[in-house]
C-alpha positions as YAML, in Angstrom:
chain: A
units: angstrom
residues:
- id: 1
  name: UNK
  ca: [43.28, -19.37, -71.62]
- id: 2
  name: UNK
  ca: [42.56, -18.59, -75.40]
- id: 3
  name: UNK
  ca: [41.65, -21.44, -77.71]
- id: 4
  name: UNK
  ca: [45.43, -21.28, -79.40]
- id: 5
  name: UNK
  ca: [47.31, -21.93, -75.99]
- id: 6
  name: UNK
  ca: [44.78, -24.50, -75.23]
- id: 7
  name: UNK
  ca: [45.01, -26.42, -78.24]
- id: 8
  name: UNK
  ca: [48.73, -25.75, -78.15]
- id: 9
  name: UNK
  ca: [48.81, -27.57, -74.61]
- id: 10
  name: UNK
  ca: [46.77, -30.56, -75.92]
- id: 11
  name: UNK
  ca: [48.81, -31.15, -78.65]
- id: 12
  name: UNK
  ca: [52.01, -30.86, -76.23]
- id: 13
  name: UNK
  ca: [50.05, -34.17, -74.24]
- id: 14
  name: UNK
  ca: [48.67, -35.67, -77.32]
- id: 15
  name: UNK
  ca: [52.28, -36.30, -78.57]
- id: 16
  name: UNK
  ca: [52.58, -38.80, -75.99]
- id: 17
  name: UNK
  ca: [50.52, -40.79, -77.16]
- id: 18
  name: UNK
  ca: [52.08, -44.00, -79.39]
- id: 19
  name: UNK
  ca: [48.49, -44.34, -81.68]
- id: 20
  name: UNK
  ca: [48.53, -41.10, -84.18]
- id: 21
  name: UNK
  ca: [45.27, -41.67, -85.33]
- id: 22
  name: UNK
  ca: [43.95, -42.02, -81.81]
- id: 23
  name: UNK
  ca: [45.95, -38.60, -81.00]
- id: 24
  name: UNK
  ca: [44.00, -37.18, -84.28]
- id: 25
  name: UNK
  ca: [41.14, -37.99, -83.09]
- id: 26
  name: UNK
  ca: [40.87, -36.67, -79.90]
- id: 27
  name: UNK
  ca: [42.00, -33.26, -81.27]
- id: 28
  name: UNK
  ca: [39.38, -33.48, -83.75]
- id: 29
  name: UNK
  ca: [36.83, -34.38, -81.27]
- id: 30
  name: UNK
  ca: [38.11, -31.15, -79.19]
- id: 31
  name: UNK
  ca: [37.47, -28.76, -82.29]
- id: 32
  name: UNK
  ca: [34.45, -30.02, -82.87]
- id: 33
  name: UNK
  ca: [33.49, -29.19, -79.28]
- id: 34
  name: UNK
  ca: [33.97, -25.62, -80.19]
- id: 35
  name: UNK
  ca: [31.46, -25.43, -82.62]
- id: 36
  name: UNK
  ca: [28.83, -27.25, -80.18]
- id: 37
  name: UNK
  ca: [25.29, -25.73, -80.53]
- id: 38
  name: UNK
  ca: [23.61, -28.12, -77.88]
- id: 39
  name: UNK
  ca: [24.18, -27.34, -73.99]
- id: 40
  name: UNK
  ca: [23.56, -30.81, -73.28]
- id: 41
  name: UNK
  ca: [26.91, -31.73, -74.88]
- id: 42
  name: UNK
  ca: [28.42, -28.95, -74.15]
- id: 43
  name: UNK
  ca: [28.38, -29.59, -70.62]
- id: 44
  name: UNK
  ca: [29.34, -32.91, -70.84]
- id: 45
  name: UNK
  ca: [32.76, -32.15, -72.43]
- id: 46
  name: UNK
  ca: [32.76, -29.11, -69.68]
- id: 47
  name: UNK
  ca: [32.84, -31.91, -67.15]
- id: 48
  name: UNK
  ca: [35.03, -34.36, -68.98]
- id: 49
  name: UNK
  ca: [38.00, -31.35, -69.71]
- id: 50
  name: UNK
  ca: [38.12, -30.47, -66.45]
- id: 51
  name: UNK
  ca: [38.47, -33.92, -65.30]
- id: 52
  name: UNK
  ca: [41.02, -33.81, -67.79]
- id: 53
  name: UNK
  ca: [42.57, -30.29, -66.94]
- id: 54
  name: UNK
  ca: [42.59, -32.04, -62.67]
- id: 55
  name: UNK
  ca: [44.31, -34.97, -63.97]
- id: 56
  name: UNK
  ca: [47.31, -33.02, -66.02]
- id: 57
  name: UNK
  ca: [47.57, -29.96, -64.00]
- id: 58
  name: UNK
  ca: [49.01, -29.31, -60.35]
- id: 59
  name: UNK
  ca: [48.48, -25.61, -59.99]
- id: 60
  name: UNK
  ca: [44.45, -26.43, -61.25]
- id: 61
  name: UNK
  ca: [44.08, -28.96, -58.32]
- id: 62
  name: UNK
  ca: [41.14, -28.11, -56.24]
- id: 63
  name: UNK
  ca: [42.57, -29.30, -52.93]
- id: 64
  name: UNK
  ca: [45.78, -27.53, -53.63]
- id: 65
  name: UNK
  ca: [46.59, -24.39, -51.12]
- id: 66
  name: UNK
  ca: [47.22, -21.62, -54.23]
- id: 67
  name: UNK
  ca: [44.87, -22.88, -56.71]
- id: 68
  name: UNK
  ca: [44.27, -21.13, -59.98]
- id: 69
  name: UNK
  ca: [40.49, -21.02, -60.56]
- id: 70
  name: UNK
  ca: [39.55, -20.71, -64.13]
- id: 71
  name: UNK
  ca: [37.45, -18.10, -65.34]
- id: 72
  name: UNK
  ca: [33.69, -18.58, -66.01]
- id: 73
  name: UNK
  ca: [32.33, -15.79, -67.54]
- id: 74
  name: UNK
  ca: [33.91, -13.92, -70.45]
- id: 75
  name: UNK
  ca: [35.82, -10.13, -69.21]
- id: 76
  name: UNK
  ca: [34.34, -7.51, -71.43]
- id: 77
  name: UNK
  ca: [36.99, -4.52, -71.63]
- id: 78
  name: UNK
  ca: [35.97, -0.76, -70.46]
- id: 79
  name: UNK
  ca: [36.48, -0.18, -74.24]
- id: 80
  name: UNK
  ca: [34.12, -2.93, -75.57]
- id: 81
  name: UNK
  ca: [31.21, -1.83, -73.43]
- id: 82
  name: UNK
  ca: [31.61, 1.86, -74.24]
- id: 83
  name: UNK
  ca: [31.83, 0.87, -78.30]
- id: 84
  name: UNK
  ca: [28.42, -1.34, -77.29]
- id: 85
  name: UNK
  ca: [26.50, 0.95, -75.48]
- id: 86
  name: UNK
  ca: [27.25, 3.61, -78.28]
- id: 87
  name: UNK
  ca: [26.01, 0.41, -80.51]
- id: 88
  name: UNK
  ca: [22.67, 0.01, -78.79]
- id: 89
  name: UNK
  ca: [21.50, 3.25, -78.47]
- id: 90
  name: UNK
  ca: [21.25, 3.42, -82.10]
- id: 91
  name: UNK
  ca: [18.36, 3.89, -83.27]
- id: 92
  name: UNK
  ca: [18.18, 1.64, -86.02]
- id: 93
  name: UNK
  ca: [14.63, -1.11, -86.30]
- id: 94
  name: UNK
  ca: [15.51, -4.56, -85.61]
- id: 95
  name: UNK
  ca: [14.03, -7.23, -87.10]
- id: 96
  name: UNK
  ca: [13.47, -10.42, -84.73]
- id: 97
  name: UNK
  ca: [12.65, -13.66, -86.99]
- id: 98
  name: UNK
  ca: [11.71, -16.87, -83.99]
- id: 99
  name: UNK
  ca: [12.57, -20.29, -85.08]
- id: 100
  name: UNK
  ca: [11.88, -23.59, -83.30]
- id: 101
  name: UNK
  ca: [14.41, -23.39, -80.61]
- id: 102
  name: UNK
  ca: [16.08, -20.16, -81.18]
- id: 103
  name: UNK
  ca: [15.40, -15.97, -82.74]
- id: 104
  name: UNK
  ca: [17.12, -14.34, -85.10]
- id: 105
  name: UNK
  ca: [17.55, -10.80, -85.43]
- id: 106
  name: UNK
  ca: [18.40, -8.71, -88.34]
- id: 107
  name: UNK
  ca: [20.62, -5.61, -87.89]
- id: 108
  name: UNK
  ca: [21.03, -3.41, -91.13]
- id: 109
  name: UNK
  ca: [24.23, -2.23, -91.48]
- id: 110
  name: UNK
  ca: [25.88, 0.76, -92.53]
- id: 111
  name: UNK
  ca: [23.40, 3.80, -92.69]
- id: 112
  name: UNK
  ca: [20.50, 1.70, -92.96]
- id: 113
  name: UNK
  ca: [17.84, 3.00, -90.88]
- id: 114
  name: UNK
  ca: [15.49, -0.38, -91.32]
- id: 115
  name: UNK
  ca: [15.57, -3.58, -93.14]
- id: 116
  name: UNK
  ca: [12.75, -4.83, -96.21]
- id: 117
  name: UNK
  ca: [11.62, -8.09, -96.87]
- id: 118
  name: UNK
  ca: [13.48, -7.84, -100.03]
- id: 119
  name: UNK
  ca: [16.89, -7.52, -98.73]
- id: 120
  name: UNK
  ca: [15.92, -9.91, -95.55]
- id: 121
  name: UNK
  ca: [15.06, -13.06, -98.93]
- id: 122
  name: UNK
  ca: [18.43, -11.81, -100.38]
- id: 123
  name: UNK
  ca: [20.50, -12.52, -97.52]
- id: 124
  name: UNK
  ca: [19.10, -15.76, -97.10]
- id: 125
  name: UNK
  ca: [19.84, -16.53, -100.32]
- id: 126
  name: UNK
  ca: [23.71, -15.62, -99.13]
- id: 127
  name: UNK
  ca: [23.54, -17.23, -95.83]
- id: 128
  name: UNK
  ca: [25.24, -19.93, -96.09]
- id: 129
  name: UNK
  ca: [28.41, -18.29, -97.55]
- id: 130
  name: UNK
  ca: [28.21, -15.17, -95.07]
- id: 131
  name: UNK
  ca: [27.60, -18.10, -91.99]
- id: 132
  name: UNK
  ca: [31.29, -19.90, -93.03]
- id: 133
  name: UNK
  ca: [32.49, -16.23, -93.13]
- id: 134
  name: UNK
  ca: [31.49, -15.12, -89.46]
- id: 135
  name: UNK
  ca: [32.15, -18.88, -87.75]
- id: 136
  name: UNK
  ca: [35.76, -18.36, -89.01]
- id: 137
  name: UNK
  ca: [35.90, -15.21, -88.07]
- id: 138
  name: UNK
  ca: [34.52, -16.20, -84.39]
- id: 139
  name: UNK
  ca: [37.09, -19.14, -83.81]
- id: 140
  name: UNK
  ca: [40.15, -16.63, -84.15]
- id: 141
  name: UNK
  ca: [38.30, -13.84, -82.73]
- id: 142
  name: UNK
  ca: [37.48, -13.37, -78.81]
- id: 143
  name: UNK
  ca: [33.84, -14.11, -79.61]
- id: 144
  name: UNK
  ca: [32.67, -10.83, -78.74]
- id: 145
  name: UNK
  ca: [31.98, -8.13, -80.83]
- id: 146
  name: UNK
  ca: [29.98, -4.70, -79.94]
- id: 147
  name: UNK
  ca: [26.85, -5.68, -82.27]
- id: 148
  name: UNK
  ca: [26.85, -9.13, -79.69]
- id: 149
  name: UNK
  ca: [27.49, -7.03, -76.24]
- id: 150
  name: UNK
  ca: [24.95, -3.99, -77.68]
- id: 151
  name: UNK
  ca: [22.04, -6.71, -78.89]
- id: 152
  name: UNK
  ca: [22.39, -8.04, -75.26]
- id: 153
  name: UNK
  ca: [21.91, -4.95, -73.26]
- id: 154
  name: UNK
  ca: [19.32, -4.17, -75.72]
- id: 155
  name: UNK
  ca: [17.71, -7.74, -74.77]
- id: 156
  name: UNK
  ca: [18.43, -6.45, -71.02]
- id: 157
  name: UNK
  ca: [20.68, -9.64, -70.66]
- id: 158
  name: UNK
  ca: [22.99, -7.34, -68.99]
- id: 159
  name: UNK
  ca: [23.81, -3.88, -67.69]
- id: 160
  name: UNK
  ca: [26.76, -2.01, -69.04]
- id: 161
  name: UNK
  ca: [28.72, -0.12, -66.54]
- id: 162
  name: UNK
  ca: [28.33, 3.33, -65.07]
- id: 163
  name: UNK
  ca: [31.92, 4.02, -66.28]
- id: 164
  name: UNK
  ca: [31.34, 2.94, -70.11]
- id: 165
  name: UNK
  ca: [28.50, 5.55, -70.37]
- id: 166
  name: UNK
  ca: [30.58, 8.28, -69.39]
- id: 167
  name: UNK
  ca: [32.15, 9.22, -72.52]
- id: 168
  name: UNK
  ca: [30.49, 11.34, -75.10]
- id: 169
  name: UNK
  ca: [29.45, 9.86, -78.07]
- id: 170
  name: UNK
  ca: [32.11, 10.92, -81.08]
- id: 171
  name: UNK
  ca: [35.25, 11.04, -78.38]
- id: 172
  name: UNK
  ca: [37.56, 9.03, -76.90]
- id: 173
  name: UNK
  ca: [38.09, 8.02, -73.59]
- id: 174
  name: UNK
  ca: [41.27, 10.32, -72.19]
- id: 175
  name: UNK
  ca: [43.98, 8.44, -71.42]
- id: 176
  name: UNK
  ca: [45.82, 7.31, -67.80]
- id: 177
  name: UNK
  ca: [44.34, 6.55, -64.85]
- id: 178
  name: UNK
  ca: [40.17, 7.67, -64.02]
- id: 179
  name: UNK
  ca: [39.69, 10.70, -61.60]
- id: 180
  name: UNK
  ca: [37.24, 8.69, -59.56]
- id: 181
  name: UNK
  ca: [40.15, 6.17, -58.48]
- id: 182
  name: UNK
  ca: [42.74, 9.05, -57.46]
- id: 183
  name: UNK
  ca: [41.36, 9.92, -54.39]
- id: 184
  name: UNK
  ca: [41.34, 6.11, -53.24]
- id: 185
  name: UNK
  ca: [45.70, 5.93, -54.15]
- id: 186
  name: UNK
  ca: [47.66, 6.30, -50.91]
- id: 187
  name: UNK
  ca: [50.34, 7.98, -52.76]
- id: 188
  name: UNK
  ca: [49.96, 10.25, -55.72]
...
């Protein structure tokens, strides 16, 4: 479920209730959740919606015959790993800054090749408007992107499939139905 039918379903339950403000603050509360940068919390509220979610829903009942199980990690689409894996085999120099509890890495963009110090104290200096820019961007998006996908295979945090590395790089995949899964149809 996206975030718009989900907070489209809340809403639909929160109108029951008879206190606005306490309706307005639960859906604020559930918001903020999305923006939650500590796993602690974050799996709290994991525990607490699905209590929630077994509470409201039949069809997500555990002990129900033909339960619907929901999804737990993110489906990446044939044409988001091919666009990644074209990403990371760039050959461009990242630059990996560590903080206290986290690393950031610089990408230049463009036709860059490599990023200076210069440019790295410049965007800093922008960071805080070009951070509101990409958080709003995330919250409508699908929270994937091929820079994300291509930094994490580049990280070997994952392993692209044998199918997205198939395609040259400057085409397109051909359209219809892959030769490999022909043979396996019954019926052509």
């Amino acid at each position: 479920m996206c975030w718009a039918h989900m907070k489209r379903n809340v809403e639909n339950r929160i109108s029951h209730i008879n206190d606005k403000d306490i309706a307005k603050e639960i859906l604020e509360d559930i918001e903020m959740l999305q923006l939650c940068n500590s796993t602690i919390i974050f799996q709290l509220a994991s525990t607490l919606s699905s209590n929630i979610v077994s509470n409201w829903s039949i069809e997500r009942d555990a002990s129900s015959i033909n339960v619907k199980l929901f999804v737990t990690e993110p489906t990446i689409s044939l044409k988001l790993w091919t666009s990644s894996c074209r990403w990371a085999t760039s050959t461009k120099d990242i630059t990996c800054i560590p903080n206290d509890s986290s690393k950031q890495y610089y990408i230049p963009a463009r036709d860059l090749q490599s990023i200076t110090q210069v440019n790295l104290d410049k965007y800093e200096n922008k960071n805080e408007q070009l951070l509101i820019n990409s958080k709003n961007h995330l919250i409508f998006g699908n929270y994937l992107s091929k820079h994300v996908v291509g930094m994490a295979t580049r990280l070997k945090y994952c392993k692209p499939p044998a199918a997205a590395k198939t395609v040259p790089i400057g085409e397109k995949r051909k359209r219809g139905r892959p030769t490999m899964v022909k043979p396996a149809l019954p019926v052509q």
